[in-house]
C-alpha positions in Angstrom: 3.9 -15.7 -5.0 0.5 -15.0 -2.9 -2.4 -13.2 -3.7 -2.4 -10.2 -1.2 -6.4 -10.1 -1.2 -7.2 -13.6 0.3 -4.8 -12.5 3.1 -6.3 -9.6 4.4 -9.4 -10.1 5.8 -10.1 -7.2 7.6 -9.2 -4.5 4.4 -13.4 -4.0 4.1 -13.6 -3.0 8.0 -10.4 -0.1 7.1 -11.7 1.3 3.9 -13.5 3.7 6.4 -10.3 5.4 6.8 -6.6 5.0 8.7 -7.6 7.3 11.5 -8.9 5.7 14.7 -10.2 8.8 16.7 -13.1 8.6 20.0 -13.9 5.0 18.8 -14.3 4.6 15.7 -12.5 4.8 12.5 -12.5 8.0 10.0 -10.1 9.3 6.9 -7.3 11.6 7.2 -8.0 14.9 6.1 -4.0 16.0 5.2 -5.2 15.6 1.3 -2.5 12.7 0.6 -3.1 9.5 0.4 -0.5 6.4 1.2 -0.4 3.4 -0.1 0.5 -0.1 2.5 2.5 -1.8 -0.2 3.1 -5.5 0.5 7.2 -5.7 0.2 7.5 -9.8 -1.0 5.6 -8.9 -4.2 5.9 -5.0 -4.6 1.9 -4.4 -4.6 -0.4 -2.0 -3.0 -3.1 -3.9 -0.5 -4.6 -0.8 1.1 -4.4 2.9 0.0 -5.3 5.6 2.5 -5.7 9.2 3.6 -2.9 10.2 5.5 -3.8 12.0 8.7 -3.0 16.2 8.9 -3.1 18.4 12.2 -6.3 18.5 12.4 -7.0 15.3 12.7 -4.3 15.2 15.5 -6.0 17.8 17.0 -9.3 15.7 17.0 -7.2 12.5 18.5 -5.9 14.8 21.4 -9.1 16.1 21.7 -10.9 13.0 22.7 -7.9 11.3 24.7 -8.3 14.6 26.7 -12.2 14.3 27.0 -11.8 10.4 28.2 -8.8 11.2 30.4 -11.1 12.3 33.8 -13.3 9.4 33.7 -10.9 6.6 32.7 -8.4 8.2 35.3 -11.3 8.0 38.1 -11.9 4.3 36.9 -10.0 1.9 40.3 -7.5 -0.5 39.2 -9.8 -3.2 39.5 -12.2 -1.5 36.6 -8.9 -1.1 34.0 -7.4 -5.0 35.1 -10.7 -6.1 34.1 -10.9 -4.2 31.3 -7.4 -4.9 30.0 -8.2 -9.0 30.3 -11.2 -8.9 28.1 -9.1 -7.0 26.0 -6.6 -9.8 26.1 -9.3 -11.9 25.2 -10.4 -10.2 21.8 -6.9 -10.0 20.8 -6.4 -14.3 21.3 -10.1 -14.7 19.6 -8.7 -12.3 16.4 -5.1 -13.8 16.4 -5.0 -15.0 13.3 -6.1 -12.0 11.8 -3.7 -9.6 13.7 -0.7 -12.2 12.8 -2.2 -12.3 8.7 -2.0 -8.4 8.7 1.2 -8.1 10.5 2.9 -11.0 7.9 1.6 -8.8 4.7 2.5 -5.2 5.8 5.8 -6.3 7.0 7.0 -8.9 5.2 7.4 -11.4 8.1 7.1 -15.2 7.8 3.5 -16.1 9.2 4.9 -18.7 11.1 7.1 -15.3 13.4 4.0 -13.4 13.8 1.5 -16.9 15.0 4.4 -17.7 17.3 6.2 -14.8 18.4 4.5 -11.0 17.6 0.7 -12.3 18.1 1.5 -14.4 21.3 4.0 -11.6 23.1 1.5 -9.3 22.9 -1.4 -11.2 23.9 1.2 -12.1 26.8 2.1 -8.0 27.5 -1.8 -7.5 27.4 -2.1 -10.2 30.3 0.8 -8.5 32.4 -0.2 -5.4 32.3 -3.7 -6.6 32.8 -3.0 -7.7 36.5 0.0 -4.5 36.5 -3.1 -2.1 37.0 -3.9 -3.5 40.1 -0.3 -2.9 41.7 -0.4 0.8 41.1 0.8 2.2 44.4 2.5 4.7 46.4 5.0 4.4 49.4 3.3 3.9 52.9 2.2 6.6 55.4 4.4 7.8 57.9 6.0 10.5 60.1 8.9 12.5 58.9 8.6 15.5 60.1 7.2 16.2 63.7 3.6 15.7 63.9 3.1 15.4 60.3 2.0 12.2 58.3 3.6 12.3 54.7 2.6 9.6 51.6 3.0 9.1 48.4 0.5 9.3 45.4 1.0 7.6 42.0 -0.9 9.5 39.3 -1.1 9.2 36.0 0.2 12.2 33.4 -2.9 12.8 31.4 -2.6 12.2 27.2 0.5 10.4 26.3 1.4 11.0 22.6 3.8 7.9 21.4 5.4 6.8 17.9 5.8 3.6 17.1 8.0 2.5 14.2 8.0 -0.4 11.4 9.8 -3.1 12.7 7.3 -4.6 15.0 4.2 -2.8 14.5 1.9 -4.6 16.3 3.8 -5.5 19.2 5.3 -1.8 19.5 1.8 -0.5 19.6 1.0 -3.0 22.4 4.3 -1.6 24.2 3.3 2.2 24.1 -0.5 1.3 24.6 -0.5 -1.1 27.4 1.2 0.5 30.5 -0.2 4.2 29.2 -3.6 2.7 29.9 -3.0 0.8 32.9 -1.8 3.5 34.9 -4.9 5.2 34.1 -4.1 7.8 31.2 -5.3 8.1 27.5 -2.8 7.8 24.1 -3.0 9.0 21.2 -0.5 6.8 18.6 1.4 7.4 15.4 2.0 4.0 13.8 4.4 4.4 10.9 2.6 5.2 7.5 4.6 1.8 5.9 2.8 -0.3 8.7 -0.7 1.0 10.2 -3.0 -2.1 9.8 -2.1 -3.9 13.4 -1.9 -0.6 14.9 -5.9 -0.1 13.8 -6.7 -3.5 14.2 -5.7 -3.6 18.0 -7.3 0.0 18.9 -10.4 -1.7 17.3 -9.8 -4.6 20.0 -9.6 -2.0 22.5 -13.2 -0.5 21.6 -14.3 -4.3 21.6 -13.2 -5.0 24.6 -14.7 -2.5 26.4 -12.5 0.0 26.8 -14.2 3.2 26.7 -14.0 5.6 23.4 -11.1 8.4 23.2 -8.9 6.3 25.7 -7.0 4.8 22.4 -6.8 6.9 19.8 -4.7 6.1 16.0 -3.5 8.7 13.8 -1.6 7.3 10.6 0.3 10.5 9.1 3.4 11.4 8.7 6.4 12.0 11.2 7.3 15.9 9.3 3.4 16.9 9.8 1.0 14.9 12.1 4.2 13.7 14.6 5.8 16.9 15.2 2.1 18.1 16.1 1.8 15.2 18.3 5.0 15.7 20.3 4.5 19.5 19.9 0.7 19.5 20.9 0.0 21.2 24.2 -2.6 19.0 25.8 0.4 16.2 25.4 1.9 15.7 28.7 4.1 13.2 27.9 5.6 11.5 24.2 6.7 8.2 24.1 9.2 7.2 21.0 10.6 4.4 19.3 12.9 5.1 16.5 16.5 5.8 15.1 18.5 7.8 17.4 18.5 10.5 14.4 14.6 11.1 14.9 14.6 10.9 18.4 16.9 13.7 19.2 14.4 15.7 16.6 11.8 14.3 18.9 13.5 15.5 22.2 14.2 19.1 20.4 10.3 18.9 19.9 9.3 17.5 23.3 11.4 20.1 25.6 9.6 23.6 23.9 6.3 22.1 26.1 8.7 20.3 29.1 7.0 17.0 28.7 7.7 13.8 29.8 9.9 11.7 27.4 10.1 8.3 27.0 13.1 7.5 24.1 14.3 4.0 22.4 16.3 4.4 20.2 18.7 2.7 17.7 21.0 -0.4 18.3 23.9 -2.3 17.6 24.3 -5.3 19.5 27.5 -7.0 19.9 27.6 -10.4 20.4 31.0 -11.4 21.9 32.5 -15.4 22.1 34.7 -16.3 24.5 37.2 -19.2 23.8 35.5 -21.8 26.0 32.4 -21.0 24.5 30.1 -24.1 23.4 30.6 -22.9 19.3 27.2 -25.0 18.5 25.4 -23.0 20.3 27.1 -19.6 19.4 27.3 -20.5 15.5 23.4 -21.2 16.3 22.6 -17.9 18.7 24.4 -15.8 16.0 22.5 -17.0 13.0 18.9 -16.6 14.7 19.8 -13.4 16.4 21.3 -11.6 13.7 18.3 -13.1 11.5 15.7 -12.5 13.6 12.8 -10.4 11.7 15.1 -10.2 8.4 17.7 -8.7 10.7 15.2 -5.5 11.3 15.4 -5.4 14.9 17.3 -2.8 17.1 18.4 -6.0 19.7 19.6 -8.0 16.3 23.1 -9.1 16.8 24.9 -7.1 14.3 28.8 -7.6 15.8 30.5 -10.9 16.7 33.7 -10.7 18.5 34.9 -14.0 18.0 37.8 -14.7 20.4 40.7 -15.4 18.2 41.5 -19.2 18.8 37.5 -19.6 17.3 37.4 -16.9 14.9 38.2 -18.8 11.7 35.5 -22.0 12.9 33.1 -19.5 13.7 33.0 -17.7 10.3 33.6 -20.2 8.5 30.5 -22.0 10.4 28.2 -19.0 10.3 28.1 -18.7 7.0 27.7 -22.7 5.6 24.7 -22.1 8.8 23.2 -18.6 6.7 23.2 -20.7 3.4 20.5 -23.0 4.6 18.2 -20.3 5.2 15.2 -20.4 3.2 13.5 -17.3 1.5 10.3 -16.8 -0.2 6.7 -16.2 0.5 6.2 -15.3 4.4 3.1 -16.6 4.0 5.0 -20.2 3.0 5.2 -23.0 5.6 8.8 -23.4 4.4 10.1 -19.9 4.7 12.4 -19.1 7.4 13.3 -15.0 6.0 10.9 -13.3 4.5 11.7 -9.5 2.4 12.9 -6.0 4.1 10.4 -3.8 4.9 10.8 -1.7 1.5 12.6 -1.7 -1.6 14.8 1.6 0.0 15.0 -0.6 3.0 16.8 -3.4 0.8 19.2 -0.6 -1.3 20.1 0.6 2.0 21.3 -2.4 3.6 22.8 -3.6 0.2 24.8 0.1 0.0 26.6 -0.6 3.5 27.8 -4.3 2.1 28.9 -2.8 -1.2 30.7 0.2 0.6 32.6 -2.7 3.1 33.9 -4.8 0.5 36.4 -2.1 -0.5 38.0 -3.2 3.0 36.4 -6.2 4.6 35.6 -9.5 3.4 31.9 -10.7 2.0 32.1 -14.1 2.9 28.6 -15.1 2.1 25.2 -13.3 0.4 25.4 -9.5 -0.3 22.9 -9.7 -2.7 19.2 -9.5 -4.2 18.1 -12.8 -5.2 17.1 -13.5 -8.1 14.2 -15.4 -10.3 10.4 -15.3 -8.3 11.8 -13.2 -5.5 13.0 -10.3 -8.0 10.0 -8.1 -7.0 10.1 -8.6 -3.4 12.2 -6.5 -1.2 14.6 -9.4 -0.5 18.3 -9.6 0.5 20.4 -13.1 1.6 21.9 -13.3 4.7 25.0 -12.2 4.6 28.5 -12.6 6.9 31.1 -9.9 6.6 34.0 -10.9 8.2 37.6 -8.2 8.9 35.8 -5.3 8.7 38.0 -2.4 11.0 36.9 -1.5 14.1 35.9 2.4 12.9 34.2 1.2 10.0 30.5 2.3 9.0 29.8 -1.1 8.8 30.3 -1.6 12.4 29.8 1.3 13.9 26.5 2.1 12.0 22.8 0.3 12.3 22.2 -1.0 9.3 18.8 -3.1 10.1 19.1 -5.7 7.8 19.9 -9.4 7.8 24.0 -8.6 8.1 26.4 -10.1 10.6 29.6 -8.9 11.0 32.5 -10.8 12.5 35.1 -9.5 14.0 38.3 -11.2 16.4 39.8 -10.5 19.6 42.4 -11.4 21.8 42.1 -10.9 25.1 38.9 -10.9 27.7 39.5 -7.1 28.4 39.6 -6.6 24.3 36.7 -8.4 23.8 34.4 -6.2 26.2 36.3 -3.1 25.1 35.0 -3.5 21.6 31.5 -4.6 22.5 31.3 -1.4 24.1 33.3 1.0 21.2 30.0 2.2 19.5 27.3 4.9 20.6 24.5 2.6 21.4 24.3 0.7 24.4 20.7 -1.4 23.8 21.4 -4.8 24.0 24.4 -7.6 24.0 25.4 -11.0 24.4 28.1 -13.0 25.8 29.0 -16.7 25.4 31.5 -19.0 27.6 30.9 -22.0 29.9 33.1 -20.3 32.3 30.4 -18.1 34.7 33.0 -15.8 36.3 33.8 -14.6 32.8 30.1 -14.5 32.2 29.2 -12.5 34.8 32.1 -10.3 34.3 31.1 -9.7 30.8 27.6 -8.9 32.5 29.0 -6.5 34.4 31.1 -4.0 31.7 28.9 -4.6 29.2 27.2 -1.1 29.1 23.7 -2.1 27.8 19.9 -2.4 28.5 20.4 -6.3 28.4 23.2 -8.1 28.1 22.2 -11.9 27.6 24.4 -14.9 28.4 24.5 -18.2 26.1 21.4 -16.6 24.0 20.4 -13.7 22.0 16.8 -12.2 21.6 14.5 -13.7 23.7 12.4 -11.0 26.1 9.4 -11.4 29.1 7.0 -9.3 29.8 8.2 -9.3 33.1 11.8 -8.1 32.6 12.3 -4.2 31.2 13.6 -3.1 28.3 15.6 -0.2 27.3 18.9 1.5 26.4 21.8 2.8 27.5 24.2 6.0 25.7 22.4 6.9 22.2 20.3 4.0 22.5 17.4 6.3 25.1 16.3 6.1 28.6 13.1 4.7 29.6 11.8 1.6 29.4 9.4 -1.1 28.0 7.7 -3.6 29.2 7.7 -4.5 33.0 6.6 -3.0 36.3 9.4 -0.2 35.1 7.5 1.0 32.1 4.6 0.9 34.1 5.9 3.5 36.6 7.6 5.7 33.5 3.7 6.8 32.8 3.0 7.9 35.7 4.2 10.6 38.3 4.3 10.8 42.0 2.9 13.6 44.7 3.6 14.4 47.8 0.9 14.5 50.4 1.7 16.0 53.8 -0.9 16.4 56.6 -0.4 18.6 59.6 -1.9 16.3 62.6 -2.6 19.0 65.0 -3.5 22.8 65.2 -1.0 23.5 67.6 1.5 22.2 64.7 0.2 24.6 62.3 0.2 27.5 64.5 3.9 26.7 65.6 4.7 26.7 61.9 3.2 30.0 60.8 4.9 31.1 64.0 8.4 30.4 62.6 8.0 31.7 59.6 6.5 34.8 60.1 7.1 35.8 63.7 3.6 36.3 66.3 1.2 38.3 64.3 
């Protein structure tokens, strides 16, 4: 296996501390440390001070002082701003996708060609995004008055980003905070700070002034609840299990801020008969595998339409034994580990628990010899499970697929809608009537057709049900962090004196 000190070059740069507060980086001051432990092989690479409410306090503190002037800065000054910071970030790619491989687990070859790029990409967008920051146009609604509206941003947004994409989440609650003009402050989780640091760092490089990005690594019981519970907040941004979040809206509404939730996931992926069953056996494979199946858009049901049910299984899982684990950091490797050891025994607990009434038709294990240490599990089909199961009904975030059949069209969409979460879907069939249909009563945030996974940073995303409100990326997420006024203007003297007239009576 590798040697997790050639493969983190920036580990002399952090030993200053895992707190990035007005610029520059500093150690937490909570009196526990953490320890980043690298989950192919089991080993520590960086150990640091976890952040307490002070240092929260400090973070808040110096978004606040930087809010005024980076608020007062035109569009012109952040779009320019928020390119050179695109810049930095494609000059220190490698780095950013070496650091993002080692605290997560993920095949190098992912984060060079999907987490480094995408958010180089979201960088871009929202670099020319802070330009189109407008209001409605002037006109007159009411007599001789002229009404518009102002766009304005909140103030200090306070966001939590979780484990699964650490780098890229960052960029998500980051990006369109700063664009619109106000300063965050940002709780990566303590399993995965290193990208978080790395790209406020960027930030600093790029120009953007001190206190406008801000990085507290702590955890969610002590330095997030005093994020989302801080005064100065005005609005907290989360991404997370639906469990957490609702703590986080409990939080959130004792100040009335803004919230921003995305939560969990459970994506059904639903095959009609006339569906091209290449492609599907294909989609299903890299969606449910996509980042060792820790992703809240993962597929994670297939309703197979009962004529291709048996095919499909059967061709899923010859499809999941080719996969090859090992070493992210391997040419070869196509899955790398879980996030965690507890990450692995909870995934492997909801397999175990199924077989007592569904059928394991391939992985469902640890493997063995070099990979013992690592926080590895084989791809795995479940096929029969009921409908009410755990299995099916609960995320499990782990490289699982379960398959499930159907009979009719109206079946078929009634199941892919039979859990709480609503975040993302797929449907497959040649036939675009049924397509579009499936579109249609599919309740989701994205419901994909003949694919499963991709995203733009053009195109929003966000759930529906237990799965949150708000969104990512896009011109949406842009206008969830800001807020709009009201201007009205009285045109004439006469006007006013008519008003105060009405309301009062001649004086």
């Amino acid at each position: 296996m590798h040697s997790p000190g050639h493969r983190f070059p920036a580990q002399e740069r952090l030993a200053a501390g895992a707190q990035y507060i007005a610029g520059r980086l500093t150690r937490g001051t909570s009196g526990r440390t953490h320890a980043v432990v690298d989950p192919a092989t089991g080993d520590a690479v960086y150990t640091y001070e976890l952040a307490g409410r002070a240092d929260v306090d400090a973070a808040v503190a110096a978004a606040r002082a930087a809010f005024p002037g980076w608020a007062g800065a035109t569009p012109g000054e952040r779009s320019d701003a928020l390119h050179r910071f695109a810049a930095v970030l494609a000059e220190r790619a490698e780095e950013f996708a070496r650091a993002e491989s080692l605290q997560c687990g993920k095949p190098l070859k992912l984060t060079r060609e999907f987490d480094v790029p995408g958010t180089i990409d979201n960088t871009a967008f929202f670099a020319g995004a802070a330009r189109h920051l407008q209001g409605q146009s002037a006109g007159e609604y009411s007599g001789d008055h002229t009404s518009y509206v102002r766009r304005e941003p909140i103030g200090v947004v306070g966001s939590i980003a979780p484990w699964n994409y650490p780098l890229q989440m960052a960029a998500w609650k980051i990006l369109p905070a700063i664009a619109a003009g106000n300063t965050i402050v940002l709780k990566p989780a303590e399993l995965t700070p290193l990208t978080s640091l790395l790209f406020a760092e960027a930030a600093t490089a790029a120009g953007i002034p001190d206190g406008v990005v801000n990085i507290v690594t702590g955890t969610g019981r002590e330095a997030g609840e005093r994020l989302v519970g801080h005064p100065d907040v005005a609005m907290t941004s989360f991404t997370g299990s639906t469990a957490v979040g609702k703590r986080v809206a409990e939080v959130a509404t004792a100040t009335v801020k803004r919230l921003h939730l995305e939560l969990g996931g459970k994506a059904p992926f639903v095959v009609f008969d006339d569906a091209d069953l290449d492609a599907a056996v294909n989609g299903a494979v890299a969606g449910a595998l996509i980042n060792t199946g820790q992703d809240c858009t993962a597929a994670t049901r297939a309703y197979v339409q009962r004529p291709l049910y048996e095919e499909f299984v059967a061709r899923t899982a010859a499809l999941m034994d080719t996969v090859r684990l090992g070493d992210p950091f391997a040419p070869g490797t196509d899955l790398g580990p879980l996030v965690s050891h507890a990450q692995r025994d909870r995934v492997a607990g909801f397999v175990e628990r199924a077989r007592a009434h569904a059928r394991v038709v391939t992985g469902g294990e640890a493997p063995q010899g070099e990979l013992k240490s690592g926080a590895y599990y084989r791809p795995t089909l479940v096929a029969d499970a009921a409908q009410d199961s755990e299995i099916v009904q609960s995320e499990i975030f782990g490289p699982v697929l379960v398959v499930l059949p159907f009979d009719t069209d109206e079946e078929g969409i009634r199941l892919a809608n039979d859990t709480p979460y609503g975040l993302a879907a797929s449907a497959w069939s040649r036939d675009v009537y049924r397509a579009n249909r499936a579109t249609r009563e599919i309740k989701a945030g994205c419901v994909w057709v003949n694919d499963h996974i991709p995203i733009i940073s053009e195109m929003p995303h966000g759930g529906y049900k237990a799965s949150g409100f708000g969104k990512d990326m896009s011109a949406y997420s842009f206008e969830e962090y800001t807020q709009i006024k009201h201007v009205m203007f009285d045109n004439t003297a006469v006007a006013r004196k008519d008003w105060h007239r009405t309301i009062f009576g001649d004086r």
